[in-house]
C-alpha positions in Angstrom: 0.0 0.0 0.0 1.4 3.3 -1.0 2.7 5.4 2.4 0.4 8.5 1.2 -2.5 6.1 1.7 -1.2 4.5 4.9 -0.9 8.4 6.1 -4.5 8.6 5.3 -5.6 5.8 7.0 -3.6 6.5 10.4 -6.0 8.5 12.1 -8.7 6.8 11.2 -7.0 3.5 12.3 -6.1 5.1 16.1 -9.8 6.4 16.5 -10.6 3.1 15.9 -7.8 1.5 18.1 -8.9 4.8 20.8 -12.5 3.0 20.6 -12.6 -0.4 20.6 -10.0 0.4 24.0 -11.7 2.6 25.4 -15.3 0.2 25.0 -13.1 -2.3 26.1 -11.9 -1.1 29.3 -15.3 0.4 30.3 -16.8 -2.9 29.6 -14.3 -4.4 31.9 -14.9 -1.9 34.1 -18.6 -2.6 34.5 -17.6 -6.3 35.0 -15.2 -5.7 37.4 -17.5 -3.0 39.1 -20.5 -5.8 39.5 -18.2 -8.7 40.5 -17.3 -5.9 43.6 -20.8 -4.8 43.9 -21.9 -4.7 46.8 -18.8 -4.4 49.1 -20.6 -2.2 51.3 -24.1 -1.7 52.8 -26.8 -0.7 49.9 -30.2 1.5 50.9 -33.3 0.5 49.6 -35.6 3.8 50.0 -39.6 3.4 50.4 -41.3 6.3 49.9 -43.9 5.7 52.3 -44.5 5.2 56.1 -43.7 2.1 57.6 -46.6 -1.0 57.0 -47.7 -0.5 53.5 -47.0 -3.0 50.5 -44.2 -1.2 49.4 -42.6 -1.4 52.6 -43.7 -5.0 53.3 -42.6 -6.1 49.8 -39.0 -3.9 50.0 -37.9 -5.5 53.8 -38.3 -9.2 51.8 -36.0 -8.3 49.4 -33.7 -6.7 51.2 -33.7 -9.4 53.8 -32.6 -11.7 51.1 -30.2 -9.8 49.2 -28.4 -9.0 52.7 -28.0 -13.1 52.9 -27.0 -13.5 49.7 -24.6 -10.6 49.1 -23.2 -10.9 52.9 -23.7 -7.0 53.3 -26.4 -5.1 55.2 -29.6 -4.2 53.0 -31.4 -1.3 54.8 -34.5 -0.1 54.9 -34.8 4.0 54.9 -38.5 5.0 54.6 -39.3 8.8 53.6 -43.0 9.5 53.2 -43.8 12.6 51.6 -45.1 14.5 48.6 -46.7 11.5 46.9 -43.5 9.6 47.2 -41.7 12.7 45.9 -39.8 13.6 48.3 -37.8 10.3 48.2 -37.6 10.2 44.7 -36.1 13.7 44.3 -33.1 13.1 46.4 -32.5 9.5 45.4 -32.7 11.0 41.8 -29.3 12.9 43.0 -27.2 10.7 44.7 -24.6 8.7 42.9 -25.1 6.2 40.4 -23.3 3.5 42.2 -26.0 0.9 43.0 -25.8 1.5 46.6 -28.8 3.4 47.3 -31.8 2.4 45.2 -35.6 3.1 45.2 -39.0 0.9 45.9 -41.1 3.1 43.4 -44.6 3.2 42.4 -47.0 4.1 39.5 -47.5 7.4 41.8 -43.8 8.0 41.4 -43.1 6.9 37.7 -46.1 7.9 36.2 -48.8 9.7 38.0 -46.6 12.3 40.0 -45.4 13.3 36.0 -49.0 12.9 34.8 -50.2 15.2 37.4 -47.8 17.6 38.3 -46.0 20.0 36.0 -43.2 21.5 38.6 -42.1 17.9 39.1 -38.2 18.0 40.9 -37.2 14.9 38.9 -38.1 12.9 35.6 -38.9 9.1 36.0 -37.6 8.2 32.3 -34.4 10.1 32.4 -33.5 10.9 36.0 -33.6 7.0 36.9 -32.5 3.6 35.2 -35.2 1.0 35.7 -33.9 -2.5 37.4 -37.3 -4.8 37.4 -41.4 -5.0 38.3 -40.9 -6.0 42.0 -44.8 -6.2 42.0 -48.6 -5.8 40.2 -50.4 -5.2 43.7 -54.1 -6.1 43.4 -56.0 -3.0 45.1 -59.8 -3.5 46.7 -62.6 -2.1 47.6 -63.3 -2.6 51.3 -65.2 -1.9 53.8 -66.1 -2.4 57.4 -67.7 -5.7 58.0 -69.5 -4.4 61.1 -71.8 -1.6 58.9 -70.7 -2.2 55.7 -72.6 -3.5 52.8 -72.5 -7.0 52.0 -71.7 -6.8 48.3 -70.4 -3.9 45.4 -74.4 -3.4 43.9 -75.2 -2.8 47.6 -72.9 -0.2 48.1 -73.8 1.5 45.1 -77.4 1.2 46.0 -76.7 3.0 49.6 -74.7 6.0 47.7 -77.5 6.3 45.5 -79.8 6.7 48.0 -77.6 9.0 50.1 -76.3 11.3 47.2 -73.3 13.2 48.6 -73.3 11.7 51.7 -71.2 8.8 51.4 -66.9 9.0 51.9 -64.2 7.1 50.4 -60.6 7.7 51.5 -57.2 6.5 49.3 -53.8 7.0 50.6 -52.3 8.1 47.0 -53.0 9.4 43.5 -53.3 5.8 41.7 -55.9 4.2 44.2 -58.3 7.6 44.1 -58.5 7.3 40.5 -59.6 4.2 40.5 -61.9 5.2 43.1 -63.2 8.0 40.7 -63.4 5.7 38.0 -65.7 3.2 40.1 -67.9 6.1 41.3 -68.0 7.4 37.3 -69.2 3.8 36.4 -71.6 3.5 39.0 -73.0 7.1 38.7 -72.9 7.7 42.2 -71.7 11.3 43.9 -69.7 10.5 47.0 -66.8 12.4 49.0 -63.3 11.8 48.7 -61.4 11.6 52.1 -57.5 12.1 51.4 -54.8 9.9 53.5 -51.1 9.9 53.8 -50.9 6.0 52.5 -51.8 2.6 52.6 -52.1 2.2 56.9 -54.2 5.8 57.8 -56.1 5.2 55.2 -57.0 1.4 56.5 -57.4 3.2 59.6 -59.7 5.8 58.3 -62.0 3.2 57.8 -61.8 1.7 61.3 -61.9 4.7 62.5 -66.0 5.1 60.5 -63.9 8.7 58.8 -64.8 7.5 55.2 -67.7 4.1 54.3 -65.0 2.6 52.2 -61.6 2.5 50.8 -59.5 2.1 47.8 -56.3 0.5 48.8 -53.6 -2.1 48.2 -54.3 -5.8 49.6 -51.5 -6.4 52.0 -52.0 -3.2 55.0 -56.1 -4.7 55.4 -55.7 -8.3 54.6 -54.9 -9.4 58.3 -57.9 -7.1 59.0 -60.2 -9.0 56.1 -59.7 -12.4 57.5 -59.8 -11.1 61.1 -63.5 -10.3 60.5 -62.9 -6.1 61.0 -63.3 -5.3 57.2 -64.9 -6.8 54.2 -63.4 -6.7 50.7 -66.1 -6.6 48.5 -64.0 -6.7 44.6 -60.7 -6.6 43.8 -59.5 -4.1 40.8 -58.0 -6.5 38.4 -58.9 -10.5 37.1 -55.6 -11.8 38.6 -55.8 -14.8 41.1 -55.6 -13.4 44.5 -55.1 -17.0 46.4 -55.2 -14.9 50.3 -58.8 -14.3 48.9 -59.7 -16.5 46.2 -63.6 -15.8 46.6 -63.3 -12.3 46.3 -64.7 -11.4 42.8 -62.7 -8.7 40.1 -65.1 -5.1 40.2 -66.1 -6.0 36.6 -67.6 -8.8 37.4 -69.0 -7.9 40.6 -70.4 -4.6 39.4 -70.7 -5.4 36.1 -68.7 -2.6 34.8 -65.8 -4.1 32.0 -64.2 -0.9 32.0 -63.1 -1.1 35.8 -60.7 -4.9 34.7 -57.3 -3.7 36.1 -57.2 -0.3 37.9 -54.7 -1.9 40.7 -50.9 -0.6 41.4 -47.7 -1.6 40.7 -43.9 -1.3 42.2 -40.8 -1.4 40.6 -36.9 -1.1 41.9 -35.1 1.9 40.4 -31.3 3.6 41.0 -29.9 6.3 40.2 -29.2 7.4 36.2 -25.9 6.2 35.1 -26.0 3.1 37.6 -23.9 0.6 35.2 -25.3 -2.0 33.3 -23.9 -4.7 35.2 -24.4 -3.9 38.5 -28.2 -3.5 37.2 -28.7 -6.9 36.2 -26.7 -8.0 39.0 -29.6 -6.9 41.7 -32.4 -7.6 38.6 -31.1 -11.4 38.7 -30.9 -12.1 42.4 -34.5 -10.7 42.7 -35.5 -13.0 40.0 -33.6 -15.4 42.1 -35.1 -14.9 44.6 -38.9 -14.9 43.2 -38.4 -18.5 42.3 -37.7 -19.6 46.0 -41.2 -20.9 47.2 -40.6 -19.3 50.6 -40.3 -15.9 49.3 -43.2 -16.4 46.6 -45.4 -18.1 50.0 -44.5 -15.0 52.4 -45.4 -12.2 49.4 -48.6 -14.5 48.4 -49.6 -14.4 52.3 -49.1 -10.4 52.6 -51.1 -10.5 49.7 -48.6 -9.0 47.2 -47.9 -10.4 43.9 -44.4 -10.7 42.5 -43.3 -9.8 39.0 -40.6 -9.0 37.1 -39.1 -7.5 33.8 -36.1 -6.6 32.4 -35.0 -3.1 32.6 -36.3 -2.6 28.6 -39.7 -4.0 30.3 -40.0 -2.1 32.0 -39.2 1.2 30.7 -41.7 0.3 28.3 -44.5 -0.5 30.8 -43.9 2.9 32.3 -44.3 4.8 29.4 -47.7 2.6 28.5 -49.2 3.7 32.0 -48.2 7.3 31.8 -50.4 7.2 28.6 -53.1 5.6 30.1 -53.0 7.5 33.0 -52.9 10.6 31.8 -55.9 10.2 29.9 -57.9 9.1 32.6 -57.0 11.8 34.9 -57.6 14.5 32.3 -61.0 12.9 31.8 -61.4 13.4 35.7 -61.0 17.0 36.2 -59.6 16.5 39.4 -57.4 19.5 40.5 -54.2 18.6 42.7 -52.6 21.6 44.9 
């Protein structure tokens, strides 16, 4: 080859060499960065109060990543702002895998869908690991004075227009809420609550007639005899309560098939590859054990999983879905 041409192709040849290095080193770094991963004590933060599904579902897998990993898994709950608060700061720390985030559809979709001055952005501010959960919601109430079935409760708010209150602990569960009471043309009061256990409590307590909530804070409470779960907002099996009916079929309303919420696991932006599918694995791992799947089934939480590209995917789908519905709702948020 002529040296004129060999001159040509010089630089060309080093930006290549430059590349394929410098790919090659930062795969290796990655590699070498999971293999490490974690020497150290990792945070899982929930964004809610101690008690709630999130909580519940985040101390089991941190319980059994601490085991497997031989380092401390910690819980660091920080209720606030719709889960915003949490999400915010976690959004800022470093992309290192050690502190990570139980988040919700509040946090990845509805807190976007709903607020404009949002301090973070779900699709670029976090990199998605895996589903930990689809959480079947239910509508419940007190088995002392509640009605006995979904068409008598809509029958009692009919004749009681305005009268009636139902409480949800966050944005998700009082859509769904407004989308039952649309359905079933009934006017009704909404009673707001700081998460899954005040708003259980609400009930209890006779501040609202029923509730829109996750499954695992008033389960105990359901098969105690205190409350009565008259649907549950999706057609997936719910074996803690395998006679309770999905609201479609209960109430006959096709639209209301699966209104129920969802957690994920989430770090930081820039958290690499490797050390992502390190934690997505040993939760997989972990799913398959029929002691973990028995002690999420009990608390009446449902395990899933996806790959990150899963789940990136899902959350765009719901923040279309959801947006829609709450723009159909008029609801105004402060």
């Amino acid at each position: 080859m002529p040296a004129s041409r060999l001159a040509a192709l010089a630089p060309a040849v080093s930006l290549a060499c430059l590349i394929a290095a410098t790919g090659g080193a930062a795969a290796q770094g990655g590699d070498t960065a999971a293999q490490a991963y974690p020497n150290r004590a990792v945070r899982i933060v929930v964004p809610f109060p101690a008690g709630g599904p999130t909580d519940i579902l985040s101390r089991v897998v941190a319980q059994r990543l601490s085991e497997v990993w031989g380092q401390p898994v910690v819980i660091e709950n920080q209720p606030g702002a719709n889960t915003a608060i949490a999400a915010a700061r976690v959004a800022k720390l470093p992309a290192d895998g050690y502190t990570l985030l139980a988040a919700m559809d509040v946090t990845m979709v509805l807190n976007p869908v709903t607020n404009k001055n949002l301090s973070y952005d779900p699709l670029k501010d976090f990199a998605p690991i895996t589903l930990g959960s689809k959480n079947t919601s239910l509508l419940t109430v007190r088995a002392e004075d509640g009605p006995k079935t979904v068409k008598e409760l809509i029958a009692r708010a009919k004749a009681n227009p305005g009268k009636l209150n139902y409480g949800a602990g966050i944005i998700t569960t009082r859509l769904a809420g407004y989308l039952f009471n649309r359905e079933a043309g009934i006017e009704v009061q909404y009673i707001p609550f700081s998460g899954s256990p005040p708003t259980v409590q609400g009930l209890l307590n006779r501040a609202v007639d029923y509730i829109v909530d996750g499954t695992a804070t008033s389960l105990p409470l359901i098969q105690g005899g205190k409350l009565r779960a008259l649907a549950k907002l999706n057609s997936r099996p719910l074996p803690a309560l395998p006679e309770v009916e999905p609201l479609a079929v209960a109430a006959g309303m096709p639209a209301l098939d699966d209104i129920s919420t969802w957690i994920g696991f989430v770090a930081p932006a820039g958290t690499p590859r490797p050390v992502i599918d390190k934690i997505r694995a040993e939760i997989v791992r972990m799913y398959a054990d029929p002691a973990i799947a028995d002690k999420l089934e009990k608390s009446g939480i449902s395990a899933a999983t996806s790959t990150p590209e899963e789940f990136d995917a899902f959350v765009r789908k719901e923040t279309e879905r959801w947006g829609q519905v709450f723009k159909d709702s008029g609801i105004q948020l402060n």
